[in-house]
PLY file of the C-alpha trace (Angstrom):
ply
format ascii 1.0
element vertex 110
property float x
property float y
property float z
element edge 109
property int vertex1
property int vertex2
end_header
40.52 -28.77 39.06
37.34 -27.10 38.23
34.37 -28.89 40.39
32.46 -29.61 36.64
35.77 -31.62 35.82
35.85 -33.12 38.69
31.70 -34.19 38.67
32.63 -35.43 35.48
35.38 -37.66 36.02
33.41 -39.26 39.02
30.79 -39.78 36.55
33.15 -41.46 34.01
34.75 -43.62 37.02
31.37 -44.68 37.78
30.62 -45.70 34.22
33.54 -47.83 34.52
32.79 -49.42 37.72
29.30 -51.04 36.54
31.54 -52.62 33.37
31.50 -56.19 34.68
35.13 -57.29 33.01
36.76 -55.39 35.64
39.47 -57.25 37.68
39.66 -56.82 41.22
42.67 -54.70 41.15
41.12 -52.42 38.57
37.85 -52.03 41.01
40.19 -50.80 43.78
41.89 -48.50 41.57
38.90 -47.21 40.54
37.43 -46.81 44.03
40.47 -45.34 45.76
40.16 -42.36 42.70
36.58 -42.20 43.50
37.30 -42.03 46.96
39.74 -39.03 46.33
37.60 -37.20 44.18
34.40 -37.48 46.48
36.88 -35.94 49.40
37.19 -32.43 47.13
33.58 -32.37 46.59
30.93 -30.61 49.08
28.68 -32.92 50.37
25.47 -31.42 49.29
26.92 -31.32 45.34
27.79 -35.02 45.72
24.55 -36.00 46.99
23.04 -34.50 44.61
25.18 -35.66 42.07
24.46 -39.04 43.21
20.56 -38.75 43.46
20.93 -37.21 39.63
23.21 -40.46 38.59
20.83 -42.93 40.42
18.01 -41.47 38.27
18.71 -41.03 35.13
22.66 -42.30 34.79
23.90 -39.29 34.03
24.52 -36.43 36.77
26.61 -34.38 34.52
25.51 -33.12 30.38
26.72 -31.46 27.90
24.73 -28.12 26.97
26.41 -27.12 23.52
23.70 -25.11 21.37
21.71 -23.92 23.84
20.11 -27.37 24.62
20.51 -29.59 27.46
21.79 -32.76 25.99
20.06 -34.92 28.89
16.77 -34.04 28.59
17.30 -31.97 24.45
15.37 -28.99 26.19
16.35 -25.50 25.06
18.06 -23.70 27.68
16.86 -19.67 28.18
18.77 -17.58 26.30
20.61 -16.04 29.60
21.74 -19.30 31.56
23.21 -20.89 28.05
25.31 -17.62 27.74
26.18 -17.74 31.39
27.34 -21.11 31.09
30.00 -19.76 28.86
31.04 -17.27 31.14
30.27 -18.67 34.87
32.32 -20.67 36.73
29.91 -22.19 38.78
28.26 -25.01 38.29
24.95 -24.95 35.81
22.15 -26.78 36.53
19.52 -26.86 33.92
16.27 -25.73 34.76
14.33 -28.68 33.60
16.02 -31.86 34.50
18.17 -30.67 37.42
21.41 -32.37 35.50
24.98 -30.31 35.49
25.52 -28.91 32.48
28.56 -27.70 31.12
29.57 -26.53 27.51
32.44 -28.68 25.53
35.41 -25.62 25.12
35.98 -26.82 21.69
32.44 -26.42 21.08
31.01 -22.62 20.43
27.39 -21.34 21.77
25.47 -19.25 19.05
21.85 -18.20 20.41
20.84 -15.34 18.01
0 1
1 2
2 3
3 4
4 5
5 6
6 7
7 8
8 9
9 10
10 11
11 12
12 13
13 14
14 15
15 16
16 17
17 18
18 19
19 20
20 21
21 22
22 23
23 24
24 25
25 26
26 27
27 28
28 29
29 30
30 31
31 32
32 33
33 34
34 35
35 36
36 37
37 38
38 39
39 40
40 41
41 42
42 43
43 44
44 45
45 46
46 47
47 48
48 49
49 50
50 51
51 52
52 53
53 54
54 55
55 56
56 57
57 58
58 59
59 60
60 61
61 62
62 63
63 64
64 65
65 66
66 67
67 68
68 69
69 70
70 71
71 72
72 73
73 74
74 75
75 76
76 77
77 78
78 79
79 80
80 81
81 82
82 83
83 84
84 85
85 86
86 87
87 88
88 89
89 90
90 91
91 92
92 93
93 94
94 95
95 96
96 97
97 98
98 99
99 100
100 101
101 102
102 103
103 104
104 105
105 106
106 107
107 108
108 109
């Protein structure tokens, strides 16, 4: 599993945690995939992640259009075509969130 995917599912489990109808059983779940995701992650992304998550509740955007969907700034022209072709993880330049492009979704910067 790509790292992105895997930022973003923690980020989606994470969601789910803070939803107070949870039962007990459901938390655990929930924590033991955490747990398990968290263990394929290096350290420094996670903190980061978490730091990111902490501050504005979303580590991990979408970037579709050549705009940052966390903070709706217009990425440069090279890092939103890179995005489509790197697979590293993308950090835009202004807030510091992941960003990632949907792969239904297509880029156009013209």
């Amino acid at each position: 599993m790509k790292l992105i995917n895997m930022l973003l599912k923690l980020q989606e489990l994470e969601n789910k945690c803070k939803e107070s109808n949870l039962s007990e059983t459901e938390r655990e779940h929930i924590s033991s995939e955490v747990t398990l995701i968290k263990a394929q992650i290096p350290h420094d992304i996670e903190t980061r992640f978490y730091k990111l998550y902490k501050k504005h509740g979303e580590a991990v955007v979408i970037a579709n259009g050549g705009v940052c969907h966390g903070c709706y700034i217009n990425l440069p022209s090279s890092q939103a075509i890179e995005i489509n072709y790197n697979e590293e993880l993308n950090v835009c330049q202004n807030c510091g969130r992941f960003i990632y492009i949907d792969s239904k979704e297509t880029i156009a910067i013209f």
